[in-house]
Steps between C-alpha positions, in 0.01 A plus 500: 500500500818361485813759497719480205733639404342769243284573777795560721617745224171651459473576886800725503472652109175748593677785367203796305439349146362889444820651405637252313166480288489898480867542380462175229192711372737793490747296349320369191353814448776681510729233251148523289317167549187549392190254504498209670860379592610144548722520822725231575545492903858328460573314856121548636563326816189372675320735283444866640505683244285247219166657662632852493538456111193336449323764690646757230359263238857396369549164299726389784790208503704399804826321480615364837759177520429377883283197462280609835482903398418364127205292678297822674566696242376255237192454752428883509576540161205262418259748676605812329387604113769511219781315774711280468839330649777331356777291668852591455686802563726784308706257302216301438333794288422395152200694383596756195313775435230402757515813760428889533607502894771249691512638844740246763427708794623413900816409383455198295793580264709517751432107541739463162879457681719537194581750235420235223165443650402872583587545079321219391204594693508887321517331153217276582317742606552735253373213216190479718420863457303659222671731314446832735447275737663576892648336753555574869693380785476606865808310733695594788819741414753287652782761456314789740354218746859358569647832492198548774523172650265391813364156592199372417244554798288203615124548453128351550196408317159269561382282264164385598498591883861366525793716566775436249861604665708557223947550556631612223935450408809637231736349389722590228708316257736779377697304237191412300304827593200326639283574824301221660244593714347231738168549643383268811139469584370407856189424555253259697249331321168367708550166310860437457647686850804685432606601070863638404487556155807652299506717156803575369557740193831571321518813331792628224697861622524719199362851434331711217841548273520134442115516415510786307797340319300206392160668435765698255616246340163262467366857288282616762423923484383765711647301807388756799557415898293590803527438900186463596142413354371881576789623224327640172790557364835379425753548796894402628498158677575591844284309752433139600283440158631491146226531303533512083364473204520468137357468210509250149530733217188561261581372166 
């Protein structure tokens, strides 16, 4: 098996599905989604979660804009009932009406860098969504982590019997409010000898007023927050997560 880099990803990203599916369930429930919801899994990554939703028997659509993450999940997508995967990300959206659930969990909205492209992405959304439909987004809280700051720690995996050494670096661009965080990879493949493979992601800095702002102003009601995917409830931001939600007024 050759080590890619979705696989890379995948090594380190083994994080319990459980809560996340447990508090979605909640979620829909508790915003009044009955039936069978169509989910849109916006920035699905290699594909984690697509199973999860087809487990729950979900009409299930991932939207992921990295050509190689786009190609597993499009591959396990083609195993799983009522799943699919499109290519493009948040300001690619141009379904209307289309979805019950969008969920962009693991921080994929924080992959948007500007203001412009954070609001375009809420108004897109909220054209995707049926009328009652909801929409939730689970990122980093910038604000409390740099108030909090520490380094990222280095860390290890195995993919396949081989151990995957993986150094992990900040660095922040203050006039443009941007974090880019560089992963490097070290492994040593049986055919190939000796692999250094880098992953860098750049992230936009902003916190829940500018999001609640925009949800706001895109028409989006009963906007709630939580820190954590045990919270039944809404609660103050005031951890490492900001976790929200909203919902597309019934007409």
């Amino acid at each position: 098996m050759r080590i890619t880099g979705a696989s890379l990803y995948s090594a380190f990203d083994t994080g319990d599905t459980g809560p996340i599916v447990d508090f979605l369930l909640w979620f829909a429930s508790s915003y009044k989604i009955g039936g069978t919801p169509t989910i849109l899994d916006a920035g699905c990554g290699p594909g984690r979660m697509l199973k999860e939703f087809s487990r729950l028997g979900w009409n299930t659509v991932g939207l992921e804009p990295d050509p190689e993450f786009y190609a597993q999940a499009d591959e396990l997508a083609r195993s799983l009932p009522k799943t699919s995967v499109i290519r493009g990300g948040f300001n690619d959206l141009g379904d209307e009406n289309r979805f019950d659930l969008i969920a962009s969990i693991n921080a994929s909205f924080s992959y948007l860098l500007t203001p412009a492209q954070r609001a375009d992405a809420l108004h897109r959304m909220y054209k995707a969504l049926k009328p009652g439909g909801c929409l939730f987004i689970d990122m980093a809280n910038f604000p409390f982590i740099l108030r909090n700051y520490m380094a990222p720690k280095n860390s290890e995996a195995a993919i396949n019997g081989i151990t995957i050494q993986r150094a992990s670096e900040h660095q922040f661009d203050w006039h443009h409010d941007t974090l880019t965080h560089t992963y490097t990879f070290t492994f040593r493949d049986p055919d190939r000898g000796d692999q250094k493979v880098t992953q860098i992601h750049k992230f936009g800095i902003f916190g829940f007023a500018e999001v609640e702002y925009f949800l706001e102003t895109q028409g989006y009601s009963q906007i709630r927050t939580y820190n954590s995917y045990t919270a039944r409830k809404s609660e103050p931001i005031n951890a490492t997560r900001l976790m929200v939600s909203a919902q597309k007024p019934a007409k």
